[in-house]
KOLLO-449635 format. One record per residue: residue number from 1; x, y, z of N, C-alpha, C in turn; residue in one letter. Coordinates in nm, 4 decimals. Last residue first. Example, Ala and Ser with C-alpha at 12.3 -4.5 7.8 and 13.67 -1.06 7.14 Angstrom:
atom pos = 2; n_X = 1.2850; n_Y = -0.2250; n_Z = 0.7080; ca_X = 1.3670; ca_Y = -0.1060; ca_Z = 0.7140; c_X = 1.2900; c_Y = 0.0030; c_Z = 0.7870; code = S
atom pos = 1; n_X = 1.3190; n_Y = -0.5690; n_Z = 0.7800; ca_X = 1.2300; ca_Y = -0.4500; ca_Z = 0.7800; c_X = 1.3200; c_Y = -0.3300; c_Z = 0.7800; code = A
***
This chain:
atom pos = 82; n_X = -0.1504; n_Y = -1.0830; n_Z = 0.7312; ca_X = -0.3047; ca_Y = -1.0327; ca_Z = 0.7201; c_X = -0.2985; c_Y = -1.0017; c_Z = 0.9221; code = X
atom pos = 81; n_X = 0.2006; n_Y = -1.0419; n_Z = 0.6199; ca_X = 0.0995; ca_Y = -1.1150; ca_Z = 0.7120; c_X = -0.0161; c_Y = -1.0350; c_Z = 0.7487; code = X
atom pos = 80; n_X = 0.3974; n_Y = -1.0328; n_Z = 0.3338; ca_X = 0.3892; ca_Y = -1.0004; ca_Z = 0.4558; c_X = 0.2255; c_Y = -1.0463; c_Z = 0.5352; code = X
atom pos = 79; n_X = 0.3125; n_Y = -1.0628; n_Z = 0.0269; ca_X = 0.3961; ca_Y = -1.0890; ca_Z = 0.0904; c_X = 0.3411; c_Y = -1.0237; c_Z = 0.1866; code = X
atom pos = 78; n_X = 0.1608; n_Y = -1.0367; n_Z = -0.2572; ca_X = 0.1044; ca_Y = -1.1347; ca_Z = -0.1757; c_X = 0.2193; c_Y = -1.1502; c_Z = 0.0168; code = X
atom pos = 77; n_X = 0.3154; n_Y = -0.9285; n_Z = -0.4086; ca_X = 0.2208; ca_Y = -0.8584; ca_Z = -0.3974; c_X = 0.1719; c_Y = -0.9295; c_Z = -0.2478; code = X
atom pos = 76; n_X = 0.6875; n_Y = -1.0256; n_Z = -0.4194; ca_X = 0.5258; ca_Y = -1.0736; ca_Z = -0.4669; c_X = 0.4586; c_Y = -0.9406; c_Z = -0.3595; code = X
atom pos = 75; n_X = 0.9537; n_Y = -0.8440; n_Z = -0.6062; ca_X = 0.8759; ca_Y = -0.8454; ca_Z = -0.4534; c_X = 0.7371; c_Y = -0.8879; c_Z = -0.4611; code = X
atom pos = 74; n_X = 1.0025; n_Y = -0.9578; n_Z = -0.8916; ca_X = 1.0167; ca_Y = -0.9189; ca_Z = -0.7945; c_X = 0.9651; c_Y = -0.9271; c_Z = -0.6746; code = X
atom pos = 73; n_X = 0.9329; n_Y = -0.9486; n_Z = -1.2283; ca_X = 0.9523; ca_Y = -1.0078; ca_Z = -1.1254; c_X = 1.0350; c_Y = -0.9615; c_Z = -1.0578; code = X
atom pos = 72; n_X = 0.6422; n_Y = -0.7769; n_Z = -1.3041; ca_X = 0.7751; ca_Y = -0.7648; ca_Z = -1.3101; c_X = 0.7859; c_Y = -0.8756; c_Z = -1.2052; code = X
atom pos = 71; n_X = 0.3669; n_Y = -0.8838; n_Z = -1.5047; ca_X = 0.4051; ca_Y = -0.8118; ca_Z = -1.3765; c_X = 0.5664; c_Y = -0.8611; c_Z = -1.4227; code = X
atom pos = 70; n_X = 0.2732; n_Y = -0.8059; n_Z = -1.8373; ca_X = 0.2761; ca_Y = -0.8782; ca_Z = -1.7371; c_X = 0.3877; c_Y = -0.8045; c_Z = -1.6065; code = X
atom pos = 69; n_X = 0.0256; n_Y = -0.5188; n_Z = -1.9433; ca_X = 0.1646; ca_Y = -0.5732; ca_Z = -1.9240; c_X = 0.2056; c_Y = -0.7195; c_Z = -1.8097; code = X
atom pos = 68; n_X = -0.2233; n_Y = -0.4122; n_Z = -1.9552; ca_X = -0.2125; ca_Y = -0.5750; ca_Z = -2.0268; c_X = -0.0542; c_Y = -0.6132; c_Z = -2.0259; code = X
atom pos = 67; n_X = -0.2703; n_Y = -0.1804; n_Z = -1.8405; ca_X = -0.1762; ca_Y = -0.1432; ca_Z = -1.9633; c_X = -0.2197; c_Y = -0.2959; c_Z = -2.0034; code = X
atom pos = 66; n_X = -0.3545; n_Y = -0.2814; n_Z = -1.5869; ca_X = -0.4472; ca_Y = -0.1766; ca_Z = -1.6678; c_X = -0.3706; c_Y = -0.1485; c_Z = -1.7978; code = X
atom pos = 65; n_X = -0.1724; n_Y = -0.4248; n_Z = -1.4850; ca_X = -0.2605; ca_Y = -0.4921; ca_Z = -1.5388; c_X = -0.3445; c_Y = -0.3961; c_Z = -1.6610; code = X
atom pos = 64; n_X = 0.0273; n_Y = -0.2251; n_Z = -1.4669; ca_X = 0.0606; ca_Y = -0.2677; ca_Z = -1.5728; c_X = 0.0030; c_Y = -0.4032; c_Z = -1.5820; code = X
atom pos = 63; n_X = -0.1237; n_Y = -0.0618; n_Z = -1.2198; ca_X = -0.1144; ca_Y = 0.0177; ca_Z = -1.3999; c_X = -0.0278; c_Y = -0.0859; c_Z = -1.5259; code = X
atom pos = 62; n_X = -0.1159; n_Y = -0.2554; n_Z = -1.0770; ca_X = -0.2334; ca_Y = -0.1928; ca_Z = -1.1214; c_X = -0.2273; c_Y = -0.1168; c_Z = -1.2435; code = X
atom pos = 61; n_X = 0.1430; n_Y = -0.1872; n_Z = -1.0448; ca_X = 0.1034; ca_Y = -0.3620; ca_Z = -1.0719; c_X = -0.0428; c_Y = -0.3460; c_Z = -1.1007; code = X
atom pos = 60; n_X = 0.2470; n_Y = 0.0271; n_Z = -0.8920; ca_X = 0.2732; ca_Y = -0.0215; ca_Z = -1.0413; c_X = 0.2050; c_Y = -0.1353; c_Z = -1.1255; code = X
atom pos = 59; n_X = 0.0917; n_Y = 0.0340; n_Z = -0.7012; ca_X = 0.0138; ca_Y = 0.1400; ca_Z = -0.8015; c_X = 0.0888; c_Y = 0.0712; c_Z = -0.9413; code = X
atom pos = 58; n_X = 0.2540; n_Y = -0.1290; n_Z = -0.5622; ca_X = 0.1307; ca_Y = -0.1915; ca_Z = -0.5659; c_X = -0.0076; c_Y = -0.0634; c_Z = -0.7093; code = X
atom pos = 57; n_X = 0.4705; n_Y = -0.0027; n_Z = -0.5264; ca_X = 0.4854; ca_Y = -0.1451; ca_Z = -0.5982; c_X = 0.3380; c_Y = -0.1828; c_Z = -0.6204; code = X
atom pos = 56; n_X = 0.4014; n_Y = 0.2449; n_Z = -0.3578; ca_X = 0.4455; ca_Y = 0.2777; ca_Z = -0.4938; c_X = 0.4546; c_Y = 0.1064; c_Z = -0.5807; code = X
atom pos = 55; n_X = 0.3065; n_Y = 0.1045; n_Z = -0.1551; ca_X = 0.1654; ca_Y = 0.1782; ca_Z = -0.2174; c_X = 0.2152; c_Y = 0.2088; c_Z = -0.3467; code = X
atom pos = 54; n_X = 0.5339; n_Y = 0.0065; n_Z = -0.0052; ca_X = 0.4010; ca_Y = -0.0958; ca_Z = -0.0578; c_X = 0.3674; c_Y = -0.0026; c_Z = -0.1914; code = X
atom pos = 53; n_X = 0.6492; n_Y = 0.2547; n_Z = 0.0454; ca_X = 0.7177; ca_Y = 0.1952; ca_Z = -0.0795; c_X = 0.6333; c_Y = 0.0503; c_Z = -0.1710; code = X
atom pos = 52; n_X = 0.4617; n_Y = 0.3850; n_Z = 0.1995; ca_X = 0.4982; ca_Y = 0.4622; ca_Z = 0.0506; c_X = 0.5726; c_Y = 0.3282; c_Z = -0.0113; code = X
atom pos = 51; n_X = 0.4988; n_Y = 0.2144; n_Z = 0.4382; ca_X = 0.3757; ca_Y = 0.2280; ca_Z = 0.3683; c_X = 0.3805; c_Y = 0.2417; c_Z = 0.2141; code = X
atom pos = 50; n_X = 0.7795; n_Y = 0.2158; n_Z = 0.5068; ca_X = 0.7275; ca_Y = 0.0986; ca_Z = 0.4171; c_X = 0.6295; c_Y = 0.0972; c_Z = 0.3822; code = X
atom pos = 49; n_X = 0.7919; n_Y = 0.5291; n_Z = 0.5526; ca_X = 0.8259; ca_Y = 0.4767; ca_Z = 0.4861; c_X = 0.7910; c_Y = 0.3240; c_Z = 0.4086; code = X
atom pos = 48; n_X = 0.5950; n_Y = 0.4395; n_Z = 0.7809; ca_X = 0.5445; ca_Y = 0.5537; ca_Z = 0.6991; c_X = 0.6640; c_Y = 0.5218; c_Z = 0.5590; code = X
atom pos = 47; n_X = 0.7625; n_Y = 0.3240; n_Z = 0.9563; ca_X = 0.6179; ca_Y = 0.2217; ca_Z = 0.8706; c_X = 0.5768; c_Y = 0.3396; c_Z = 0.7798; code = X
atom pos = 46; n_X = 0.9308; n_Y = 0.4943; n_Z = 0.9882; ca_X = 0.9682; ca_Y = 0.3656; ca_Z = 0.9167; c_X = 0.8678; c_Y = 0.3075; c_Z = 0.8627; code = X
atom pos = 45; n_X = 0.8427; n_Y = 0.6274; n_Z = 1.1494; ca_X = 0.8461; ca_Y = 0.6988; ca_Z = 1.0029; c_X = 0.9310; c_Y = 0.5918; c_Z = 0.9020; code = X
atom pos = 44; n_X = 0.7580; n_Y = 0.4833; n_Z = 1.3671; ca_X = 0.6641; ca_Y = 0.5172; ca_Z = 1.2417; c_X = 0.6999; c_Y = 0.6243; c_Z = 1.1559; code = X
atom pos = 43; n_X = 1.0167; n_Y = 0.4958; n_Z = 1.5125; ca_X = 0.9399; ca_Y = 0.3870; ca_Z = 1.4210; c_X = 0.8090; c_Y = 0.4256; c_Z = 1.3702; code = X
atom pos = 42; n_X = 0.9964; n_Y = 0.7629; n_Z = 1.5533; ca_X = 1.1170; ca_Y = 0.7446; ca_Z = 1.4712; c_X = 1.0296; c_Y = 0.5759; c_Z = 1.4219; code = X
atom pos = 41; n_X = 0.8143; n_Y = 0.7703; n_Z = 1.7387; ca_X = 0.7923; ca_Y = 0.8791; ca_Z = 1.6547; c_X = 0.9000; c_Y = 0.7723; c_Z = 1.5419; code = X
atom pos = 40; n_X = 0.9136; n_Y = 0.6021; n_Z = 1.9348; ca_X = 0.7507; ca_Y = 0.5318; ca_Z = 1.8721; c_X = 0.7794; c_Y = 0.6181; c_Z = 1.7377; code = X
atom pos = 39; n_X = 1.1396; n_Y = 0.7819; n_Z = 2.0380; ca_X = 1.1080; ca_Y = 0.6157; ca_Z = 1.9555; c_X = 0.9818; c_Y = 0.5855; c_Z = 1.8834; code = X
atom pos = 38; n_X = 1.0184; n_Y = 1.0339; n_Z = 2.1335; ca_X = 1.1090; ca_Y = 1.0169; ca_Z = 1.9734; c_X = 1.1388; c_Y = 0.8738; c_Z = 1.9143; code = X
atom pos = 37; n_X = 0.7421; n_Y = 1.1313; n_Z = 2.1752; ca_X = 0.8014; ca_Y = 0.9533; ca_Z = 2.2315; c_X = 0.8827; c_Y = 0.9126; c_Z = 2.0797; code = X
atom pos = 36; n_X = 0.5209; n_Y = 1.3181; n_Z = 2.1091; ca_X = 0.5826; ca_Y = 1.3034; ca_Z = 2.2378; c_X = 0.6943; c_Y = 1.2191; c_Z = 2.2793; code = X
atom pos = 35; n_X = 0.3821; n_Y = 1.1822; n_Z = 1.8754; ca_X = 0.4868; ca_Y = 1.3018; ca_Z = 1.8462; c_X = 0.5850; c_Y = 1.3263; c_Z = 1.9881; code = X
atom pos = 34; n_X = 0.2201; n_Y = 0.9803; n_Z = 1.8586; ca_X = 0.3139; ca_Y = 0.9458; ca_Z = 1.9163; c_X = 0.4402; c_Y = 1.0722; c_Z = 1.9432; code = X
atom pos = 33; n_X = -0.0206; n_Y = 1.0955; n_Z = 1.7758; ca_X = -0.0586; ca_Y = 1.0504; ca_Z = 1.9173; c_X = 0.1004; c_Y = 1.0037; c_Z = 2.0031; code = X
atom pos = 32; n_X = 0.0630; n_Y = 1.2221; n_Z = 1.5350; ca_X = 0.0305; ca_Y = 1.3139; ca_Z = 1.6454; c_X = 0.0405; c_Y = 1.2476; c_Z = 1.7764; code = X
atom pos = 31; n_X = 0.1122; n_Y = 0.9213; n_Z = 1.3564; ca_X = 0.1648; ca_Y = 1.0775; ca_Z = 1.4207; c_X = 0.1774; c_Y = 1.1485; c_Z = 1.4990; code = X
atom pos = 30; n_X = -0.1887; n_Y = 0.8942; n_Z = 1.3102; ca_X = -0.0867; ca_Y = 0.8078; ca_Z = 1.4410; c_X = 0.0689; c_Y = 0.8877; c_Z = 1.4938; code = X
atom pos = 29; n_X = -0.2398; n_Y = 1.1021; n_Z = 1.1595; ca_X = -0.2974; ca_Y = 1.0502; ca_Z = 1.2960; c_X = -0.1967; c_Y = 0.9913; c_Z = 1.3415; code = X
atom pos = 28; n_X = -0.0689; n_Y = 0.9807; n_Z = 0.9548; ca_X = -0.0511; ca_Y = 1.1211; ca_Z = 1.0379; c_X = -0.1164; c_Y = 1.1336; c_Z = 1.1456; code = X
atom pos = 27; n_X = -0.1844; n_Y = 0.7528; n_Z = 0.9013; ca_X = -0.0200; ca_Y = 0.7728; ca_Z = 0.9721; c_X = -0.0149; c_Y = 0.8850; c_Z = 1.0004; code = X
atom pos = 26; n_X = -0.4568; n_Y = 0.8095; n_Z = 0.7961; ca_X = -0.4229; ca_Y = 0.7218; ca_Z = 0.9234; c_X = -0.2885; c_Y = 0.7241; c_Z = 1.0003; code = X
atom pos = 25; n_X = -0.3337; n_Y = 0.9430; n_Z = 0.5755; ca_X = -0.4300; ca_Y = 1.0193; ca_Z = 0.7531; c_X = -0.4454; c_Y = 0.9295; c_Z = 0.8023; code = X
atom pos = 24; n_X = -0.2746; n_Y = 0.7280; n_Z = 0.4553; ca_X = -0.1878; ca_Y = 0.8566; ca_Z = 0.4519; c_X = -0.2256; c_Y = 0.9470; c_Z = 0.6183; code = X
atom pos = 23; n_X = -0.5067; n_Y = 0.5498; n_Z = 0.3891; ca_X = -0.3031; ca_Y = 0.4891; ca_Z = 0.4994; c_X = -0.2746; c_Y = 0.6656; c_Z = 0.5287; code = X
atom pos = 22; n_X = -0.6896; n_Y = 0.6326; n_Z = 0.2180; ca_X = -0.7098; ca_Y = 0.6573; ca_Z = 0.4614; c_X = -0.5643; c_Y = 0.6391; c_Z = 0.4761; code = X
atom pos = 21; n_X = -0.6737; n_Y = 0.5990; n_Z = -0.0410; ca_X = -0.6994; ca_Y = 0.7545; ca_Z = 0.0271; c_X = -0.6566; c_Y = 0.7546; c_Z = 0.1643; code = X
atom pos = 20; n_X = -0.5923; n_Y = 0.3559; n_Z = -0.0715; ca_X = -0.4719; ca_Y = 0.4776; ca_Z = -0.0970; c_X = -0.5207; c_Y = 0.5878; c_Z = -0.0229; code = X
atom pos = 19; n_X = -0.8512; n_Y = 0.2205; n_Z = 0.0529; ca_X = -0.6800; ca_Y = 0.2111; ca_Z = 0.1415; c_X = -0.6189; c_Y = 0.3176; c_Z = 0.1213; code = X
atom pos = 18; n_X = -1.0212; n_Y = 0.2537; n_Z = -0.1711; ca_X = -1.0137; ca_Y = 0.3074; ca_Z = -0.0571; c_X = -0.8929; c_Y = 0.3379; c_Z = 0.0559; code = X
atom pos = 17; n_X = -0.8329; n_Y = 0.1024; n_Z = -0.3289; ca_X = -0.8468; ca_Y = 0.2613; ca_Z = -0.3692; c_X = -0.8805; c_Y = 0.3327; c_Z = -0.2470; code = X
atom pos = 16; n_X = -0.8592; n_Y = -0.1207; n_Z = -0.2296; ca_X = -0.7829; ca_Y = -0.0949; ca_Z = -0.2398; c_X = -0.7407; c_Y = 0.0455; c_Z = -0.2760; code = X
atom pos = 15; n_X = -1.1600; n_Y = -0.2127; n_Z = -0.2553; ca_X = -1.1052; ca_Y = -0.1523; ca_Z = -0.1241; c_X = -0.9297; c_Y = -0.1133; c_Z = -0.1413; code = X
atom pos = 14; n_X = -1.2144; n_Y = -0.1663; n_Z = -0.5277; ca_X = -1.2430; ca_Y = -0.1070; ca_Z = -0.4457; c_X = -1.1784; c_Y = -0.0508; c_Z = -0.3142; code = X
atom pos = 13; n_X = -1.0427; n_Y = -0.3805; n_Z = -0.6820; ca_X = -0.9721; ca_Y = -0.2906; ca_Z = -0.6967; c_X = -1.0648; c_Y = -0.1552; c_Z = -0.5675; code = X
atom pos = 12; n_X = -1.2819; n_Y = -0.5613; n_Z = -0.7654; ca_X = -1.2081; ca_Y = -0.5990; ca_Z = -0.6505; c_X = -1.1358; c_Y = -0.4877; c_Z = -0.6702; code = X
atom pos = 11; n_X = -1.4119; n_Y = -0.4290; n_Z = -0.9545; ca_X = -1.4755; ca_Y = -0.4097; ca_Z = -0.8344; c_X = -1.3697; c_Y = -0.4675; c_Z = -0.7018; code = X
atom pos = 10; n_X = -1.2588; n_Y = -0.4815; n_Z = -1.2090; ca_X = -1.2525; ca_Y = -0.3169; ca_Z = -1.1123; c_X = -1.3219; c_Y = -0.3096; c_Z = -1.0131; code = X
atom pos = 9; n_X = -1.1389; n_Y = -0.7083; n_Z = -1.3044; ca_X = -1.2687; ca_Y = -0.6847; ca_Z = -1.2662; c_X = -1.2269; c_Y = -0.5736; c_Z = -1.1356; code = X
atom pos = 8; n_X = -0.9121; n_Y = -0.8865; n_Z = -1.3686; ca_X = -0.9533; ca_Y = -0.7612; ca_Z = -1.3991; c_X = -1.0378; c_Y = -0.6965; c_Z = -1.3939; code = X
atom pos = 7; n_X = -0.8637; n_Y = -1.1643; n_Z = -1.1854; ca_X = -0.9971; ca_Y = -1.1722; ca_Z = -1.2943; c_X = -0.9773; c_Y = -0.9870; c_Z = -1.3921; code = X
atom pos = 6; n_X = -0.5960; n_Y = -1.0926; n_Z = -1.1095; ca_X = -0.6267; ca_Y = -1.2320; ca_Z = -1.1426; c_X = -0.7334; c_Y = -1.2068; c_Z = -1.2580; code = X
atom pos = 5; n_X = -0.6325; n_Y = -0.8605; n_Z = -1.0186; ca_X = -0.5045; ca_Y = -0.9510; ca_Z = -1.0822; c_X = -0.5218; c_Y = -1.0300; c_Z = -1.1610; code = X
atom pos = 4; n_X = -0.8094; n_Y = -0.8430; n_Z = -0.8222; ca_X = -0.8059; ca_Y = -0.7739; ca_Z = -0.9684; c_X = -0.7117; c_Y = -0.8141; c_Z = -1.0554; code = X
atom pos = 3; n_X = -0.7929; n_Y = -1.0274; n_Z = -0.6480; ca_X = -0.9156; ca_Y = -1.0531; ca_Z = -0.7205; c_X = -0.8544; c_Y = -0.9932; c_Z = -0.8692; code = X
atom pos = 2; n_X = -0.5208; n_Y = -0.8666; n_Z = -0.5407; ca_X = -0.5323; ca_Y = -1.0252; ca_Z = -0.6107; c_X = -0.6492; c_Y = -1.0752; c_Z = -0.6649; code = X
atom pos = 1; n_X = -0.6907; n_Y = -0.6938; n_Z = -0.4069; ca_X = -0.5919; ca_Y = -0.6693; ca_Z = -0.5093; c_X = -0.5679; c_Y = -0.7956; c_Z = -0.5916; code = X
***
C-alpha cells in the first residue's frame, strides 16, 4: 500500500486487492472454528469490526490517490505492527 502511495504504480496495490477479497472468509472461517466459545466468538467480532474499519480508511486513501487528492489527516496508514 505505501509502494502505491508513494510511486502510484498499480502493481504495488496487488496484494492489497488480494487482502480485500480473503480478510472477509478468512473471519468467517475463523468464525465457525470459534462459534462454540462466546469469548473467542465476542473477540472476533471486534477484530471483525477493526477489520471493516482498516479496510473502510484504507479504500479511502486509494480512491483519493486515484482522484490526485491529498490524504486526510488522521489515522496514518502505516499504524499498528507487521
Amino acid at each position: 500500500m505505501t509502494g502505491y502511495v508513494l510511486t502510484r504504480e498499480r502493481r504495488y496495490l496487488t496484494s492489497y486487492e488480494q487482502a480485500r477479497k480473503e480478510l472477509p472468509r478468512a473471519v468467517d472461517n475463523l468464525g465457525d472454528l470459534v462459534r462454540d466459545d462466546p469469548g473467542q466468538a465476542a473477540r472476533l467480532e471486534r477484530v471483525r469490526a477493526l477489520t471493516e474499519e482498516r479496510a473502510t480508511i484504507l479504500a479511502a486513501l486509494v480512491a483519493n490517490v486515484q482522484a490526485n487528492r491529498p490524504r486526510r489527516a488522521g489515522p496514518s496508514c502505516s499504524t499498528g505492527t507487521r
